[in-house]
C-alpha positions in Angstrom: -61.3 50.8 -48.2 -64.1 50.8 -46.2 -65.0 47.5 -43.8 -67.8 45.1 -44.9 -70.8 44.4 -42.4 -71.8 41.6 -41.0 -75.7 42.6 -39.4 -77.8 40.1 -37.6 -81.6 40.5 -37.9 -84.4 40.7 -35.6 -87.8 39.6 -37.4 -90.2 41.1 -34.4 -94.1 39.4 -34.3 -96.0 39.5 -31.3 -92.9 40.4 -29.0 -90.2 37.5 -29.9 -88.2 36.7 -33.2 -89.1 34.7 -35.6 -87.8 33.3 -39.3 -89.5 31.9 -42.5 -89.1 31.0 -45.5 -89.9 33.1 -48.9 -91.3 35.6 -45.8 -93.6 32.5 -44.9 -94.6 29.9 -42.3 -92.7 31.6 -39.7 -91.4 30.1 -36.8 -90.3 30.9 -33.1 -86.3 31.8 -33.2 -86.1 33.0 -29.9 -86.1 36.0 -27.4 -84.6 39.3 -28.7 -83.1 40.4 -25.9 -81.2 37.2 -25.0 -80.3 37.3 -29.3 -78.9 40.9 -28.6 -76.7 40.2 -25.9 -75.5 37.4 -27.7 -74.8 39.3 -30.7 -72.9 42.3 -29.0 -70.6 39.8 -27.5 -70.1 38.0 -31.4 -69.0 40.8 -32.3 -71.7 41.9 -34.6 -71.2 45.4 -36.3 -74.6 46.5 -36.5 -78.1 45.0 -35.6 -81.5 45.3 -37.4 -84.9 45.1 -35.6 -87.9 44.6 -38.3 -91.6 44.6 -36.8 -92.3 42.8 -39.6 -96.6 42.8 -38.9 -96.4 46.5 -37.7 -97.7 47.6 -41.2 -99.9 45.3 -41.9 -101.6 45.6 -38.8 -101.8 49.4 -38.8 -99.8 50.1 -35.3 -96.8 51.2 -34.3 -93.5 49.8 -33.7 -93.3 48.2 -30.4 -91.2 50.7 -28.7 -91.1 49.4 -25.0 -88.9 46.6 -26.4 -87.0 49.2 -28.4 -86.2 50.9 -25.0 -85.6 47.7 -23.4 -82.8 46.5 -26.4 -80.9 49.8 -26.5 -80.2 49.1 -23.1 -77.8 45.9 -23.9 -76.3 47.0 -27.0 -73.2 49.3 -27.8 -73.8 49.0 -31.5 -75.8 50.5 -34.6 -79.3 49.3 -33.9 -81.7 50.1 -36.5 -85.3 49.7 -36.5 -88.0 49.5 -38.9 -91.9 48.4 -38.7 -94.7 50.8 -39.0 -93.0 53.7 -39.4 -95.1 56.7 -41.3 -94.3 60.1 -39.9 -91.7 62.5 -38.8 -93.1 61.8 -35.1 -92.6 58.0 -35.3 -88.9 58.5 -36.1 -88.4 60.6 -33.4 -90.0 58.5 -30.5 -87.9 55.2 -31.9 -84.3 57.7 -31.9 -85.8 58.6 -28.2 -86.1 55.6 -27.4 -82.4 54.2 -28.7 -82.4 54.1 -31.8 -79.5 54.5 -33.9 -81.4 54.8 -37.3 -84.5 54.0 -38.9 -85.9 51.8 -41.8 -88.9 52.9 -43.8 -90.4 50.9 -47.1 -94.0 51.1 -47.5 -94.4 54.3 -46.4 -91.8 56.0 -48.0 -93.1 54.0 -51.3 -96.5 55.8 -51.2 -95.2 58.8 -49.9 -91.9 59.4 -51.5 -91.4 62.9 -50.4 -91.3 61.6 -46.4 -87.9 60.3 -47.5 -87.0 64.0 -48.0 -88.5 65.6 -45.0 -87.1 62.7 -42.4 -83.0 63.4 -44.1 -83.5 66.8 -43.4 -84.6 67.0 -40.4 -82.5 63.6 -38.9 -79.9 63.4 -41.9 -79.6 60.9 -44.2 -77.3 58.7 -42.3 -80.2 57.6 -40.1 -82.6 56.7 -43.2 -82.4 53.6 -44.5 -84.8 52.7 -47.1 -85.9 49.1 -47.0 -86.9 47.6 -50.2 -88.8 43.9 -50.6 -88.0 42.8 -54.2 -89.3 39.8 -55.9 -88.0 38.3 -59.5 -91.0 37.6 -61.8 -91.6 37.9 -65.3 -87.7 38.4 -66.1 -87.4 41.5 -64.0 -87.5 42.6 -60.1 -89.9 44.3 -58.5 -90.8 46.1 -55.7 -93.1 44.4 -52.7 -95.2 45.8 -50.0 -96.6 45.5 -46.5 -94.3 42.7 -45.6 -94.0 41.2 -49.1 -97.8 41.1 -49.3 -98.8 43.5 -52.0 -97.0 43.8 -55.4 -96.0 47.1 -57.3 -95.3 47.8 -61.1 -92.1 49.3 -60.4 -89.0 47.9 -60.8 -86.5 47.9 -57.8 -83.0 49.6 -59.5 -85.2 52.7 -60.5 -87.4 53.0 -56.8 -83.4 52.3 -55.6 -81.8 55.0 -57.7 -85.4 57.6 -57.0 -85.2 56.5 -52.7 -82.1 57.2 -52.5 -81.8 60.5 -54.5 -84.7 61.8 -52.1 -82.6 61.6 -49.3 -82.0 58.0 -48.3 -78.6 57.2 -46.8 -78.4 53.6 -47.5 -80.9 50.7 -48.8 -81.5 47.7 -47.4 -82.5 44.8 -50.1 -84.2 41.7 -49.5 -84.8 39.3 -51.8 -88.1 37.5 -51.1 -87.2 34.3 -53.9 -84.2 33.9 -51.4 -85.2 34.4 -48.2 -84.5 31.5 -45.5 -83.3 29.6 -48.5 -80.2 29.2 -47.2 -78.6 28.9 -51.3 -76.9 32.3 -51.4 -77.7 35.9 -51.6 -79.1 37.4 -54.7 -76.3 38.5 -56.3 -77.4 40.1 -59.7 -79.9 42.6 -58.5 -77.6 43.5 -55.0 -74.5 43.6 -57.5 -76.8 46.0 -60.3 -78.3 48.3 -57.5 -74.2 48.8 -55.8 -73.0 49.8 -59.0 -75.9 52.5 -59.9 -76.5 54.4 -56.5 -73.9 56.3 -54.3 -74.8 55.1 -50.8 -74.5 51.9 -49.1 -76.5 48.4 -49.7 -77.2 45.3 -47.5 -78.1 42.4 -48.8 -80.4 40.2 -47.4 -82.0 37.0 -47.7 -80.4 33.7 -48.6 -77.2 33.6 -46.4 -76.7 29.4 -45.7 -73.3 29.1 -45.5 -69.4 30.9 -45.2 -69.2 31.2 -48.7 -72.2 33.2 -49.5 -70.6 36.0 -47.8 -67.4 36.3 -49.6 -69.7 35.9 -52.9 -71.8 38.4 -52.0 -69.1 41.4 -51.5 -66.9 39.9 -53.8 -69.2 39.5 -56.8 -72.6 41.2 -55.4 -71.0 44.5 -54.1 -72.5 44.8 -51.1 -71.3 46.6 -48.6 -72.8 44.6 -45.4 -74.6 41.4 -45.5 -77.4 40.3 -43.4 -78.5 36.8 -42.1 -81.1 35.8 -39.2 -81.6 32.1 -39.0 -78.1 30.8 -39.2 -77.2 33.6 -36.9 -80.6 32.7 -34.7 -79.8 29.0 -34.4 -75.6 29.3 -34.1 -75.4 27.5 -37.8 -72.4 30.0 -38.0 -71.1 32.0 -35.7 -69.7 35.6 -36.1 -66.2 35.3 -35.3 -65.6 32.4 -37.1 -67.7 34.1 -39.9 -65.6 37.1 -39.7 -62.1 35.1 -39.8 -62.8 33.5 -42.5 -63.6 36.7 -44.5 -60.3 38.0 -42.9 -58.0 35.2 -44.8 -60.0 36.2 -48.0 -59.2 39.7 -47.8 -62.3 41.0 -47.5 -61.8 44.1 -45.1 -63.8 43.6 -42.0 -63.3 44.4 -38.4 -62.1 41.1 -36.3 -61.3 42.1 -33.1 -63.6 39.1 -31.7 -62.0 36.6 -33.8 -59.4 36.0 -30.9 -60.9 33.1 -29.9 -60.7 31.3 -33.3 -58.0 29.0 -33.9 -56.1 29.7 -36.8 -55.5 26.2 -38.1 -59.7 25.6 -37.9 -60.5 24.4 -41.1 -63.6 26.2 -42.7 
């Protein structure tokens, strides 16, 4: 059985991290670099770095801090913000990269999902997808959660992914910085129609979200910012607490953790 993730996020805006609420009112969370280091030595098994205004601003992903991050981490790093073209995938893998993630672009332009997995495989493509529940159904959200769609997210899932995208990464907007729990029925509905991998996101508050979320969401990594950002819960203890529960997940860094800590 393969290993569950547990991925900090990096919400990028004018150089440092921040964190909202229902991708609002954002706030100051700290400096990334300082957060990265931090993170490798959690024992984080991936991080995500999101220029979340690149988009909406028409510019590129700030890849002197790109540079400057893959320099203090030895794990997956992915990055996503303002990516549209072959050419912008290959300066962010340049500049340390592991992988990429692409939403609005590879919305309007499906077939860029096609031409980026051949030419840099599919395992470095991660299609991001913003979904909000209205109206009885979830849909699909652009430019940072700032323009709405007709379609709904299981079918732009099922079509992203069957046009070359390696794994989806799915953030709820109704939970974001909520802190009451994932979104478990659309993570759970999207796991059990596609064939690749899916991190949820948005909502994590507390230890038991996690466990919910692989256990009854299916997803096969979980991502959190704010009670990552502000030490609400740390990794190891995060990941030891999984452990007990059977959840399969790498806890080498859990040494430190006392065994009789109550959780």
């Amino acid at each position: 059985m393969l290993t569950k993730r547990i991925i900090p996020c990096l919400d990028i805006k004018n150089g440092r991290t921040v964190k909202g609420i229902n991708f609002k009112d954002l706030k100051d969370a700290g400096d990334p670099i300082q957060l990265v280091i931090w993170y490798t030595k959690q024992g984080a098994d991936e991080l995500i770095f999101l220029d979340i205004t690149a988009t909406n601003e028409e510019r590129k992903t700030l890849i002197s801090l790109v540079k400057e991050i893959s320099r203090h981490i030895n794990i997956p790093f992915t990055v996503g913000g303002g990516i549209k073209e072959e050419k912008d995938v290959e300066l962010l893998l340049n500049a340390g990269a592991d992988k990429i993630s692409i939403n609005t672009a590879a919305f309007k332009n499906p077939n860029l999902l096609e031409d980026l997995s051949k030419r840099f495989g599919s395992q470095c493509i991660v299609l991001a997808i913003d979904t909000k529940y209205e109206a009885n159904e979830w849909w699909v959200y652009l430019n940072g959660g700032r323009i709405s769609t007709h379609t709904r997210t299981l079918d732009w899932a099922k079509e992203g992914t069957s046009r070359g995208a390696g794994e989806v990464l799915l953030t709820s907007m109704n939970h974001d910085g909520t802190k009451n729990g994932f979104a478990l029925d659309i993570t759970r509905k999207i796991s059990e129609n596609i064939y690749t991998p899916v991190i949820a996101s948005g909502g994590a508050g507390k230890l038991e979200d996690f466990f919910t979320i692989f256990n009854k969401g299916k997803a096969d990594a979980a991502l959190a910012a704010s009670i990552f950002h502000y030490r609400e819960i740390e990794i190891p203890k995060l990941k030891c607490y999984l452990n007990r529960l059977d959840i399969p997940i790498r806890t080498e860094y859990t040494n430190n953790i006392n065994p009789n800590d109550k959780f």
